[in-house]
C-alpha positions as CSV (number, residue, x, y, z in Angstrom):
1,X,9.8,-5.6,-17.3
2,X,13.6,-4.6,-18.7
3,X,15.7,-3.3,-16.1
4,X,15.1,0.3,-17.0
5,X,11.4,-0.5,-16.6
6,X,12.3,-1.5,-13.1
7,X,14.4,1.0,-12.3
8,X,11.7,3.5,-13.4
9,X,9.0,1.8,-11.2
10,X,11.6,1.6,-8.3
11,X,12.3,5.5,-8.6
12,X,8.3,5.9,-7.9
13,X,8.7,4.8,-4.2
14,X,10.6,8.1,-3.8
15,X,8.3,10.3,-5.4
16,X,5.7,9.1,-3.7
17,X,6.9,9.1,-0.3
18,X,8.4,12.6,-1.1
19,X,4.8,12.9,-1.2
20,X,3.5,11.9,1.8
21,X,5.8,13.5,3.6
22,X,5.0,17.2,2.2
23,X,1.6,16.3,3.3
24,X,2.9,14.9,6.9
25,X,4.3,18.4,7.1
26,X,1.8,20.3,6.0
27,X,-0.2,18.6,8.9
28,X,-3.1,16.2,6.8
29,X,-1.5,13.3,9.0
30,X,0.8,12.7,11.5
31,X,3.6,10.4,10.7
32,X,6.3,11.0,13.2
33,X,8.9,8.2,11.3
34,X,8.4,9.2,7.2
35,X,11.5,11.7,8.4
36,X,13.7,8.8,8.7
37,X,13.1,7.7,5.6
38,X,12.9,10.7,3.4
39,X,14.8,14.2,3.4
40,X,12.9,17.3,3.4
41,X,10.1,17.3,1.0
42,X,9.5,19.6,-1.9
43,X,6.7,21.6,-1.4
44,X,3.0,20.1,-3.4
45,X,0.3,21.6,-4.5
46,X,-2.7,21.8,-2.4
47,X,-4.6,18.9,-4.9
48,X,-1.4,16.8,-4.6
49,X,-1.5,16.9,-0.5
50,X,-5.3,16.2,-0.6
51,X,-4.9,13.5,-2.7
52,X,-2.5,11.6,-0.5
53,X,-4.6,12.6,2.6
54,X,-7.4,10.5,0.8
55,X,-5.2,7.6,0.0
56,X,-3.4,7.2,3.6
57,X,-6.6,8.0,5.1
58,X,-9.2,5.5,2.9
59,X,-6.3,2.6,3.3
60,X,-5.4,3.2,6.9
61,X,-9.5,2.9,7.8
62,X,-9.6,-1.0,6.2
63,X,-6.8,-1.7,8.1
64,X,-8.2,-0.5,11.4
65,X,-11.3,-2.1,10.7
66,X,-9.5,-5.6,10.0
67,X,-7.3,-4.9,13.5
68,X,-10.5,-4.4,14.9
69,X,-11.8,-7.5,14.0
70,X,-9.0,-9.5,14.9
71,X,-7.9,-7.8,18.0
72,X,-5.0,-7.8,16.9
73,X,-4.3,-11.8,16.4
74,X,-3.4,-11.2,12.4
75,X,-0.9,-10.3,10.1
76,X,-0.2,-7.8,7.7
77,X,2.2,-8.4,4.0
78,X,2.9,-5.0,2.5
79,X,3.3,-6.3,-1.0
80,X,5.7,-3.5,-3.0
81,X,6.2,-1.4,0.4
82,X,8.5,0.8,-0.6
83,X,9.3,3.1,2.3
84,X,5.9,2.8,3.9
85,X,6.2,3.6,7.9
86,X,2.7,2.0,8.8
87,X,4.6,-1.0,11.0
88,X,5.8,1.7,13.2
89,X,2.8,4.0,13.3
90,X,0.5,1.2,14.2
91,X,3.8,0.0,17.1
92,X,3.6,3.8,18.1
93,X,0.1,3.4,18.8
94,X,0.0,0.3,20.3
95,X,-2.2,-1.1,18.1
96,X,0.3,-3.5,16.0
97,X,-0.6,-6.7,14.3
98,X,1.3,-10.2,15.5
99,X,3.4,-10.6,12.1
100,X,4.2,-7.7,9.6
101,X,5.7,-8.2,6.6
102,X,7.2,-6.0,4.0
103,X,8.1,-6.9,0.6
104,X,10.0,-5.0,-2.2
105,X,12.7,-5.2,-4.9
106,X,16.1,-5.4,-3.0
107,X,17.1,-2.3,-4.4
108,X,14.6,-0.8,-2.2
109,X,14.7,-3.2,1.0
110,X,18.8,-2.5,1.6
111,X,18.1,1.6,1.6
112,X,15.2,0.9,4.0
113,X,17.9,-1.8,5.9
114,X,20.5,1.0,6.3
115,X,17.8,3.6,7.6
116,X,16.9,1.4,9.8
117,X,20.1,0.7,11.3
118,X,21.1,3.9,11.4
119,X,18.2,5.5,13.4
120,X,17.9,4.5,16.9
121,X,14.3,6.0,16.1
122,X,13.3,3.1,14.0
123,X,15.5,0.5,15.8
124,X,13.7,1.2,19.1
125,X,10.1,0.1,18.9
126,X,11.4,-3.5,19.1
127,X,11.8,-5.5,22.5
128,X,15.0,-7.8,23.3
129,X,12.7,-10.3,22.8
130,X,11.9,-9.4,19.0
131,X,15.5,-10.4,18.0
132,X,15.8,-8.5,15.7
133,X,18.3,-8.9,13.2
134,X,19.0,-6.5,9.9
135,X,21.2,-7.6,7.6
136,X,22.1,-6.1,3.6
137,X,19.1,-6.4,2.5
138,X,16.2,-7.7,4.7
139,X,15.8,-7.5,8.2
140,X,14.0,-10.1,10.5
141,X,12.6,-10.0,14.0
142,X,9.5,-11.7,15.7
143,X,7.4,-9.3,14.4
144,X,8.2,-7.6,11.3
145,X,10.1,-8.8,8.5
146,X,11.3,-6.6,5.4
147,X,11.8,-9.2,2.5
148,X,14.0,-8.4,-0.9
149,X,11.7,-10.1,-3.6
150,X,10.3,-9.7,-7.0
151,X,6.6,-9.8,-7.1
152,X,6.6,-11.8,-10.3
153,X,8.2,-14.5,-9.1
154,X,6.1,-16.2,-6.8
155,X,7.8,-19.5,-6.2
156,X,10.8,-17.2,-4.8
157,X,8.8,-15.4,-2.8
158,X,6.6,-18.7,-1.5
159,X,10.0,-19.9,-0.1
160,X,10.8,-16.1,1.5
161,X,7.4,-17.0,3.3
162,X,8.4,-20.5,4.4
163,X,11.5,-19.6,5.4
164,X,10.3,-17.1,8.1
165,X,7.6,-19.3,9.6
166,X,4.7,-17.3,7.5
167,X,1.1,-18.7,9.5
168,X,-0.8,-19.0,6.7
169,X,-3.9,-19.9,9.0
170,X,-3.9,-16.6,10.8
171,X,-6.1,-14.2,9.3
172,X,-4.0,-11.8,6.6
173,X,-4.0,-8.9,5.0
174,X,-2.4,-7.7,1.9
175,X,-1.6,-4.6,1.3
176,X,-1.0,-3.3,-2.1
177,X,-0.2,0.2,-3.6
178,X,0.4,1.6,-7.2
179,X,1.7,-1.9,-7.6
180,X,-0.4,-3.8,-10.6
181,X,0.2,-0.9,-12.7
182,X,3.8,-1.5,-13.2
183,X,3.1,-5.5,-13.7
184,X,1.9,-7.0,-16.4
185,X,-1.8,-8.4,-16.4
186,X,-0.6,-11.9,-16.4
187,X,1.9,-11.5,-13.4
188,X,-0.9,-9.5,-11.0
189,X,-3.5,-12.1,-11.7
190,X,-1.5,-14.7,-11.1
191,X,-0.5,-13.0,-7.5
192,X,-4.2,-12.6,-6.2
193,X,-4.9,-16.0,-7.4
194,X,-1.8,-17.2,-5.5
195,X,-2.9,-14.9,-2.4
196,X,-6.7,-16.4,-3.0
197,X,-5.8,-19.9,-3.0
198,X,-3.4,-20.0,0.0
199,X,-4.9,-17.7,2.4
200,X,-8.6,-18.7,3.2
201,X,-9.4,-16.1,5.9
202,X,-8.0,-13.1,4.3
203,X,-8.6,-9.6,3.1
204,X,-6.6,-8.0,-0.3
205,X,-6.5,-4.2,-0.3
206,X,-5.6,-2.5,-3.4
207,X,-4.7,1.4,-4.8
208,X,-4.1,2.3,-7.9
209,X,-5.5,3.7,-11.1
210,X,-8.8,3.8,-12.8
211,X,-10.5,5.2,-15.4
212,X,-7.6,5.7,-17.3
213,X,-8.9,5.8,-20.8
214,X,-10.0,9.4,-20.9
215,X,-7.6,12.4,-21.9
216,X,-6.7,13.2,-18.2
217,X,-5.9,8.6,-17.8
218,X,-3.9,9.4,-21.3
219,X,-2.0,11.8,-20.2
220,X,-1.0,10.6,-16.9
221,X,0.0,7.4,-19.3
222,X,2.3,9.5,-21.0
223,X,3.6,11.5,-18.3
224,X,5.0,8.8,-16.9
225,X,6.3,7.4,-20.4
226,X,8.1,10.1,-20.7
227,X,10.1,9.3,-17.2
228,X,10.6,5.2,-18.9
229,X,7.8,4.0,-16.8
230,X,5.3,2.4,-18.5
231,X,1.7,1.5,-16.8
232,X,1.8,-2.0,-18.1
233,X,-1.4,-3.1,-16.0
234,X,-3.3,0.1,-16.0
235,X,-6.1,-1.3,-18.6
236,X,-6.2,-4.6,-17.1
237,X,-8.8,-3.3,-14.8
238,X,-10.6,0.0,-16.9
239,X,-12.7,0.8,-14.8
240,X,-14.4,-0.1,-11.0
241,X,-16.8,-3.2,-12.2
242,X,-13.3,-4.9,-13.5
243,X,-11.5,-4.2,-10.2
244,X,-13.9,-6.3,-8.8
245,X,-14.2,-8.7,-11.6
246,X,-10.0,-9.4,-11.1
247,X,-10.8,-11.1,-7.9
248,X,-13.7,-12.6,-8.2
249,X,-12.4,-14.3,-11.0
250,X,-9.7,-15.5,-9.1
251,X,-11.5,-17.0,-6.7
252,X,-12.2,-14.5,-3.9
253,X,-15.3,-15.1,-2.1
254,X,-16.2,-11.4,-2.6
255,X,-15.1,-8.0,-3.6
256,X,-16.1,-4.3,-3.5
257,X,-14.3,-1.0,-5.1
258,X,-14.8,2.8,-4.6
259,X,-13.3,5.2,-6.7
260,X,-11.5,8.4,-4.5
261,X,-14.1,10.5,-5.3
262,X,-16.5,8.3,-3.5
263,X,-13.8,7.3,-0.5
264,X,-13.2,11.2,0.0
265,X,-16.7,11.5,0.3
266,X,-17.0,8.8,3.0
267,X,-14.1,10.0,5.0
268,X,-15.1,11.5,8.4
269,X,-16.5,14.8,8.0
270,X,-14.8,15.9,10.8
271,X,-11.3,15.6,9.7
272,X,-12.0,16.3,6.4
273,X,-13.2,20.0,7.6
274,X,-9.9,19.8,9.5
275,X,-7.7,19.5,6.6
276,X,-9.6,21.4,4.0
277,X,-9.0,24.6,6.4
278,X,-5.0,23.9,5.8
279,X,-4.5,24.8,2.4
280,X,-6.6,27.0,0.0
281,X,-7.9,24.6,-2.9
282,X,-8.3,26.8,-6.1
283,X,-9.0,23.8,-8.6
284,X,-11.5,21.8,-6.5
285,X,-12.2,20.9,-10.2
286,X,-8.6,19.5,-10.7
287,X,-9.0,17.4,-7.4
288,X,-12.3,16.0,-8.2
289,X,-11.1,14.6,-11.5
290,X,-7.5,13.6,-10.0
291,X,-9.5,11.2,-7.5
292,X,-12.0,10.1,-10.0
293,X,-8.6,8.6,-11.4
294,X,-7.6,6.7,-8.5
295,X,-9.9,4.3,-6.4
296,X,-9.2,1.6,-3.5
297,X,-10.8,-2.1,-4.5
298,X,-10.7,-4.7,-2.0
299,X,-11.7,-9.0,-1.1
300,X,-12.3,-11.2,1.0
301,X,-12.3,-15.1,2.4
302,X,-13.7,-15.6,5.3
303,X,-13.1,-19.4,6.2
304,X,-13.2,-18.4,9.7
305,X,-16.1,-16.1,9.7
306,X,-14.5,-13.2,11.5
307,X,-17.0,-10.3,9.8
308,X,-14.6,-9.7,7.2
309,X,-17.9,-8.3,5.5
310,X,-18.3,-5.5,7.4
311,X,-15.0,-4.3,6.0
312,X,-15.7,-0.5,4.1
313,X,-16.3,3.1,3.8
């Protein structure tokens, strides 16, 4: 990527949490720290909010699952977190893992430092005993780290790892979101091979786009064209069979993918009444074919045996 290119992908994190936090307002979910890290939201459409319920909602159930699993004894790596607040809805609720790790450009990782350190908010879910320490650009504790580090360059971020004590023994899980899009095929391959080779009880949770070669994937393409931001990686995987195939070529013991369509569908029914009732949908057309866009894909090694498995919708 050129630096505009970067600086295109970069300006995405804001959008999208601008996102999540009209739907965190509108009451989908309830995110009491996305306010620390965003100003007021524009308002969305009802599809928009829907669609981000499904996301935070499908990704948030793996990782409960893998918690579950664990009790706890794990560690998460947000890989391209942007200004994710999952650490400190899962401290809120008691149900943290031992390590989590953040990663992003440093652009990103010094405005998340200074929000940070500037909310008391943020700053007070850690113990005397986390140390915690934020500098410029990363911030380091016992049990969360926020890393400045290009994805692309894995021997850099291999160091960042060893240089914080990373266990690579303890079961892991990576986190990934509208992130391979913005790479090129080569660089997002390599990354789940590197993941795949040096984490042998692990799980590797993806979102992003699918299904991209219709007229609706085509002109999503060139929306974002239009704003510099070109989807690189968005054919590397055309459809839910390849999402599967990128890992299990890689060398992932095995691997499983749902489009949103079918994740929506799989969400409980219960909540799903619940938010439905917030928001008159008009286009329940336009949502339909705006998740059949999207999907969560996901692997597995299971040195350990732990029911990684049972991991799913």
């Amino acid at each position: 990527m050129d630096q505009s290119q970067d600086e295109a992908v970069i300006a995405t994190n804001d959008d999208a949490s601008s996102c999540k936090r009209s739907a965190v307002q509108k009451g989908y979910w309830e995110d009491n720290f996305i306010q620390y890290f965003v100003k007021q939201a524009e308002r969305r459409t009802p599809e928009i909010n829907r669609g981000y319920y499904a996301r935070v909602k499908g990704m948030h159930t793996l990782v409960g699952q893998f918690l579950e699993l664990t009790d706890r004894s794990c560690q998460i790596i947000s890989l391209g977190a942007g200004f994710d607040t999952l650490f400190w809805q899962l401290k809120h609720k008691g149900k943290d893992p031992a390590v989590f790790i953040e990663v992003d450009f440093s652009s990103v990782t010094s405005r998340k430092c200074h929000s940070i350190k500037m909310r008391k908010q943020l700053k007070e879910v850690f113990t005397a005993e986390d140390n915690l320490t934020i500098d410029p650009n990363e911030v380091h504790s016992k049990s969360y780290h926020l890393i400045a580090s290009d994805l692309r360059d894995l021997s850099a971020l291999d160091t960042k790892f060893t240089e914080i004590g990373l266990d690579r023994d303890l079961p892991t899980l990576f986190l990934v979101e509208c992130v391979f899009v913005y790479m090129k095929p080569e660089h997002s391959a390599a990354l789940i091979d590197w993941t795949g080779r040096n984490f042998n009880t692990a799980i590797f949770i993806n979102f992003e786009q699918v299904n991209m070669q219709d007229r609706f994937g085509q002109v999503m393409i060139e929306n974002l064209k239009c704003r510099e931001c070109t989807l690189v990686g968005a054919l590397a995987c055309p459809d839910i069979e390849s999402q599967k195939q990128r890992y299990l070529s890689h060398g992932w013991q095995d691997a499983r993918a749902f489009t949103m369509a079918e994740v929506y569908k799989n969400l409980p029914r219960d909540d799903v009444m619940r938010i439905e009732k917030l928001e008159f949908l008009d286009e329940v057309d336009l949502l339909l074919q705006l998740l059949s866009h999207y999907c969560i894909s996901w692997a597995y090694n299971d040195s350990k045996h732990i029911g990684l498995s049972s991991v799913g919708f």
